[in-house]
N, C-alpha and C positions, 0 to 999 in steps of 0.2 A: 638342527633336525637330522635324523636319521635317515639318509636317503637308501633308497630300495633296490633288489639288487637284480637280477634279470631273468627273463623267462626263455624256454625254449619250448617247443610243437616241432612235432613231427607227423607225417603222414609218408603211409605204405600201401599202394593197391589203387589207389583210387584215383579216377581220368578228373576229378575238378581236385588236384593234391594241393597245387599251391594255391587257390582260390579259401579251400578250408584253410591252409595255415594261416593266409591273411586273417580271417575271422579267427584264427586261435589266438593268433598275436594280437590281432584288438582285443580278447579278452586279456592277454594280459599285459597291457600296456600297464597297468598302476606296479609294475614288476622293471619296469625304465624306459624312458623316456627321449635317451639322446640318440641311437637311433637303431634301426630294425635293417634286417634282410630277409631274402629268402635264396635258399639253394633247390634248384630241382636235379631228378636225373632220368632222362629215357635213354634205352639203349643205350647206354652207356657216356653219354653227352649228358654234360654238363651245366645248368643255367643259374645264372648268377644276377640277383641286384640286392644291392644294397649302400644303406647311406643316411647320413646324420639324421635327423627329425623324429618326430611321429608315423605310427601307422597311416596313416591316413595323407601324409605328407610325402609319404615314400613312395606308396605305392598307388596307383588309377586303373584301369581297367585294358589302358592300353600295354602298358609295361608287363600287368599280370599276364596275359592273354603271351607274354613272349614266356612265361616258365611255364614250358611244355613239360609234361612226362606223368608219372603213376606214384611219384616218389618224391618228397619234398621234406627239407627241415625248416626253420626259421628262428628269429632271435631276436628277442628286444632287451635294451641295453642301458643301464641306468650311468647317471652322468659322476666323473672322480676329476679330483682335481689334476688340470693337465693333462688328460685323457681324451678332450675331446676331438678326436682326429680318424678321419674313414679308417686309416689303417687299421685303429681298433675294433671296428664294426663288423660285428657277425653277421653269420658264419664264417667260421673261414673255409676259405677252397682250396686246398692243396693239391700238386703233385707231390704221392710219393712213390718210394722204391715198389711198394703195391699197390698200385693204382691211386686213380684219384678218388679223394676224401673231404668231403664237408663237413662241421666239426660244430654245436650250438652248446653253447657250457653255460652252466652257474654253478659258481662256486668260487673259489681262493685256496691254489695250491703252494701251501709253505713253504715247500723246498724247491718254488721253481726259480729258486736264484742261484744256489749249486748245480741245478742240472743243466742253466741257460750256458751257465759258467765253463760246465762239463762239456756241452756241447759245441759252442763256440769253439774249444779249446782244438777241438778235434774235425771245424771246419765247417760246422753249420751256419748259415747265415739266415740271422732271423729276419725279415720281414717288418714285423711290428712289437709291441711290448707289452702283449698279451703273454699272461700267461699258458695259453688254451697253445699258441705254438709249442711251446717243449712238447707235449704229446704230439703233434703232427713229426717231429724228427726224431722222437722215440721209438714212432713207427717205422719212420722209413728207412733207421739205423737197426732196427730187429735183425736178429738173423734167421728168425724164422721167413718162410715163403707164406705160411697162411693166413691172411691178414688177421683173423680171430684171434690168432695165438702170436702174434706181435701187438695185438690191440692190448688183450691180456699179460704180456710181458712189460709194456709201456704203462700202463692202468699200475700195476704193481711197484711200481719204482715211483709212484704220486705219494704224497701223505697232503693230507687239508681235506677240503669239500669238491666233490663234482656230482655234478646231475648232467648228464651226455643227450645230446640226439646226434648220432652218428651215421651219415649218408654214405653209403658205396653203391658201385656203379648195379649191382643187384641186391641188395638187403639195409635196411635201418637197423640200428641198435642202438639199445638203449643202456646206458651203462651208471650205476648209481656207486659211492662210497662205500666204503665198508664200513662207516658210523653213521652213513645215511644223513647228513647235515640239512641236503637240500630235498624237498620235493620232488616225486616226478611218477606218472600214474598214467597207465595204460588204456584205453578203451579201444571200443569197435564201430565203427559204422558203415551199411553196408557192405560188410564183408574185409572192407579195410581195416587196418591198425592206425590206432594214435596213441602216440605219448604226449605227453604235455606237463607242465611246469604245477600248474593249479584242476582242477577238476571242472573249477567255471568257463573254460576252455572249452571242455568236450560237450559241457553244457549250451554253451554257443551255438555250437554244431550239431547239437543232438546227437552226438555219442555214446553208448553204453560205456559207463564206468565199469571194468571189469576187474582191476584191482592198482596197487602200489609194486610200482618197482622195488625188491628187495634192496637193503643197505647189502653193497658188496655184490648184486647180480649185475650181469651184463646178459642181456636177453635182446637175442637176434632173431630180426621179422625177415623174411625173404620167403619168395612162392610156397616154400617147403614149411609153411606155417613158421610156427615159434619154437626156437628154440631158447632156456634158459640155464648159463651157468652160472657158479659158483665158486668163484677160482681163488679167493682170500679167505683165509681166516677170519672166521667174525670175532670183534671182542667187544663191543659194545655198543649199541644204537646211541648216537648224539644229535638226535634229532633239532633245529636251533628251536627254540621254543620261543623266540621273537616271530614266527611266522603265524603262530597263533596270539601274538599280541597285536603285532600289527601289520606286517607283510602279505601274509594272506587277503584273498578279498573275502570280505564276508558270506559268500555263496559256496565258495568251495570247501566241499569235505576234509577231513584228515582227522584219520582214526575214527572212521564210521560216526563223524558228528559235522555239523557246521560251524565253522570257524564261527557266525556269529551267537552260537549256544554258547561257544567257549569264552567269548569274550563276555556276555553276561552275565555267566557264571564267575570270572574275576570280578566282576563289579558290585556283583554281591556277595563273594568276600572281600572285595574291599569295603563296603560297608560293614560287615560285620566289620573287623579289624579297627577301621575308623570311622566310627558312626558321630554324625554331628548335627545340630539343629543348625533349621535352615529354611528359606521358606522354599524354594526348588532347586533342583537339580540339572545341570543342560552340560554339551557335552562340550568336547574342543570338535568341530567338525573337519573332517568325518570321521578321523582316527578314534576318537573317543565315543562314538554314539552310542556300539551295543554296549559297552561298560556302562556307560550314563544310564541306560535301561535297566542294566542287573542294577545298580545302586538306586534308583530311583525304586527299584521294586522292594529289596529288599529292605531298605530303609522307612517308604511309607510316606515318602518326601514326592512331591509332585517332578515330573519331568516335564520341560520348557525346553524353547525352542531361545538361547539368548544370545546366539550367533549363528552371522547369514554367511554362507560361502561362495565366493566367487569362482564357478569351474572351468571359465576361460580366461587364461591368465596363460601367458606365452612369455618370452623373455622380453626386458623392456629393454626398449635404446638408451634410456634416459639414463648419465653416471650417476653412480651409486654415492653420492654427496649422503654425508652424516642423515640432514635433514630427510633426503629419500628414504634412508636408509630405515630411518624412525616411522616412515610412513609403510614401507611394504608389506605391515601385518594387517593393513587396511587395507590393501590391496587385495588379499586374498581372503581375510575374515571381519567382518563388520557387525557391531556390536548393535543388538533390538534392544533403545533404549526404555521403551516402553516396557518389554519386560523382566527389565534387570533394576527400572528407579528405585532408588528406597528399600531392595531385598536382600537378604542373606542369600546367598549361594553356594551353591556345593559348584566346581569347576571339576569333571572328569576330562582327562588328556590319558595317552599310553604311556608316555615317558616323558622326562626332563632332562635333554644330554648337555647343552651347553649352559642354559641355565635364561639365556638373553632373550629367546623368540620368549616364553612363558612368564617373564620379567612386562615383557612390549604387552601381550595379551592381558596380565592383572592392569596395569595402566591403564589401558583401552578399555577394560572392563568397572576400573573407577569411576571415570572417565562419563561414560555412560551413565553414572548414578549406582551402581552397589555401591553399598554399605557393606558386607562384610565378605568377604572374598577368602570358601574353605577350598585350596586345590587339592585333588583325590586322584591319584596317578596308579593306573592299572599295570604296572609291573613292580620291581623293584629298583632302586637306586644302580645306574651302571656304573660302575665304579670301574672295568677290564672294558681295552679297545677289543673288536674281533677279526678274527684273522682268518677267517672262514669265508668269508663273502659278503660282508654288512661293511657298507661306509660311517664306521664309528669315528668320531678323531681318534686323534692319540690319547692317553691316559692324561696325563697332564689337561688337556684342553676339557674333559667331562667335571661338570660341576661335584658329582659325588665322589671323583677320587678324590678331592683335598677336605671338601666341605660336609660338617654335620648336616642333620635334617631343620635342625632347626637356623643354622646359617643359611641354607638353601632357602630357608623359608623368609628369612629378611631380604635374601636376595632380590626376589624373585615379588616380596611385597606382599605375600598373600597374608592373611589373619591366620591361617592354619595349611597343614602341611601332611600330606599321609601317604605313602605308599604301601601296595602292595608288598606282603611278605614274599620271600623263595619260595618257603614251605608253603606257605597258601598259593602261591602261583602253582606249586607242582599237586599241590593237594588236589586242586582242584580237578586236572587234568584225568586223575584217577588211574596214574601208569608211575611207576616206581622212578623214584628221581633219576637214576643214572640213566633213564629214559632219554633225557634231555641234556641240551651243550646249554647250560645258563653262564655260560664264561664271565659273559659282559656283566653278569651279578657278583659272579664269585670268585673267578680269576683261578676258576678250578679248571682249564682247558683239557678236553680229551685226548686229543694230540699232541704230544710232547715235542718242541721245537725250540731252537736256538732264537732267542730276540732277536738276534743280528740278523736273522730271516724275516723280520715283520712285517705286515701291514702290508705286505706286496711291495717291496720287492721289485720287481719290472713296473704293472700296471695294474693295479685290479682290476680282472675281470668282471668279478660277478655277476 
């Protein structure tokens, strides 16, 4: 499975700043999960916690009540192999040669293994094996004095994805790519600014959504209102277009719609595409629900409910022995025998990457009593790891880079097999393909980079 990559919230102006980012970052907890901080700043002090877990794990009423000030970022952090260690846990706090700076990232920069390289070389010592470090010592190796225009000289010497919430001791800024990969969207509440990852954030908090951080703008909040620049060249929006498959939460907007319009809208063209008799429709939960709705609608096929999900599920102590190993998809999804005995079914999920959790699901779902088992996958085959900020494997480990549709489909046990098209994915969307980074489809990357940079390189951040 595709694991999710991370959110950031920011807050300017307002005396309960890190109480709202707490509530930002519990909305977007389903953006990672291994663990969260917050940075405040009053007059010019600094306050800092942060550490493995959950929202809710990290933080209590007593610890909040210590991030005093008007100014706050925060960051929740999704789990990579070998990564899990506080030193990777956002924000970071740094001193640098222009004050200190709090730093909440999503994304994956390509070339921060020549720059780590570059800079080491000449006497930086990093910290930790985040990416999100090379920009703290690109600032503070600037020769400019003004921080904006070291932010901006540092920003420029990046290639990959960032979405920024950026702390200084008087202004937040918000700084997005110049192919705009990740998310990241501004609002107001009383009188204050927020940025935030997702828009179901600002919604949390009752925020005015007032718009989308531009691909390529860096826009600084401080007493003196907003200011926004412009300082790259724009050459193409690469928006990922897995945020409206599956990354997104279904609440939040992007491009004046709701993510969950857009997923029902693939789902019925996934049925058009591949329409099949059946007696109902149900989803893989929760990633599949609104596609199972667009297909269930468009098709004329009943929609059922023929998995139950478990949504407290923490790490187990128990070792991971073959046999456990066979049982974990019961751990977290449980098949309604009752309404799967004896029926055809249509199985909507968003993707298939390695091939074996959706292997474990048709079983479980025989298992139960179907009879004919059609799976209907709301994207297309990924066949390209990405290098942007998605915990993809490598190419080699993705079932579609080696295997036909139809091999996938003995694989995996189903009676029938159908993805979504590219063209129908971007069809649907209703915005001109070069809209969208569908990499992980097409292996058509927008940022041109040496493989020997891949996949991160130091650490992913995302």
């Amino acid at each position: 499975m595709i694991k999710e990559e991370c959110g950031v919230f920011g807050v300017f102006g307002h005396e309960d700043s890190s109480k709202l980012t707490y509530l930002g970052l519990y909305a977007l907890q389903h953006r990672g999960q291994e663990s969260a901080g917050i940075v405040t700043a009053s007059k010019g002090r600094f306050r800092i916690i942060r550490e493995m877990g959950l929202v809710s794990e990290v933080f209590n009423p007593e610890n909040l009540s210590e991030l005093t000030g008007r100014a706050a970022v925060g960051h929740v952090r999704y789990s990579t192999t070998g990564s899990s260690d506080i030193k990777n846990a956002q924000p970071t706090l740094s001193d640098t040669s222009k004050g200190k700076v709090a730093i909440a990232h999503n994304g994956n920069i390509v070339n921060a293994r020549e720059l780590h390289e570059e800079l080491k070389s000449t006497g930086s010592i990093f910290q930790s094996s985040m990416d999100s470090e090379v920009i703290v010592h690109l600032i503070s190796r600037s020769n400019h004095n003004n921080f904006l225009d070291s932010l901006v000289e540092s920003l420029g010497r990046l290639r990959g994805a960032y979405s920024l919430a950026v702390l200084t001791r008087d202004s937040l800024i918000a700084a997005r790519d110049p192919n705009g990969f990740r998310p990241l969207c501004l609002g107001k509440l009383d009188g204050a600014y927020v940025v935030a990852s997702e828009t179901c954030a600002l919604d949390l908090i009752q925020a005015k959504y007032l718009r989308d951080i531009d691909p390529g703008e860096i826009l600084i909040i401080s007493r003196d209102g907003l200011k926004s620049v412009k300082p790259f060249q724009f050459e193409r929006q690469s928006f990922c277009i897995f945020e409206l498959i599956y990354f997104a939460r279904p609440d939040s907007m992007m491009f004046s719609k709701s993510v969950h319009e857009f997923r029902k809208e693939f789902g019925r063209r996934l049925a058009k595409e591949h329409l099949v008799k059946a007696d109902l429709v149900m989803a893989v939960p929760d990633s599949g629900n609104s596609a199972a709705l667009g297909y269930a609608e468009e098709s004329g096929i009943p929609f059922e409910f023929g998995m139950t999900r478990n949504h407290y599920i923490g790490r187990t102590f128990i070792q991971p022995s073959q046999k456990i190993r066979d049982l974990e998809v019961r751990i977290k999804l449980n098949p309604i025998k009752d309404v799967l005995k004896g029926k055809s079914v249509v199985v909507v999920d968003d993707s298939i990457v390695r091939g074996t959790t959706s292997k474990r699901r048709v079983e479980t779902l025989r298992e139960a009593g179907a009879k004919q088992i059609h799976m209907r996958i709301s994207s297309p085959p990924i066949i390209g790891s990405c290098y942007f900020g998605i915990d993809t494997p490598k190419k080699e480990k993705l079932i579609a880079s080696a295997r036909k549709i139809d091999e996938i489909r003995r694989f995996i046990g189903a009676d029938s097999l159908g993805y979504l098209s590219v063209d129908g994915l971007v069809d649907v969307t209703g915005f001109p393909p070069e809209s969208f980074c569908t990499a992980c489809f097409t292996e058509d990357y927008p940022v041109k980079f040496g493989r020997g940079t891949s996949k991160m390189i130091l650490e992913k951040n995302a």
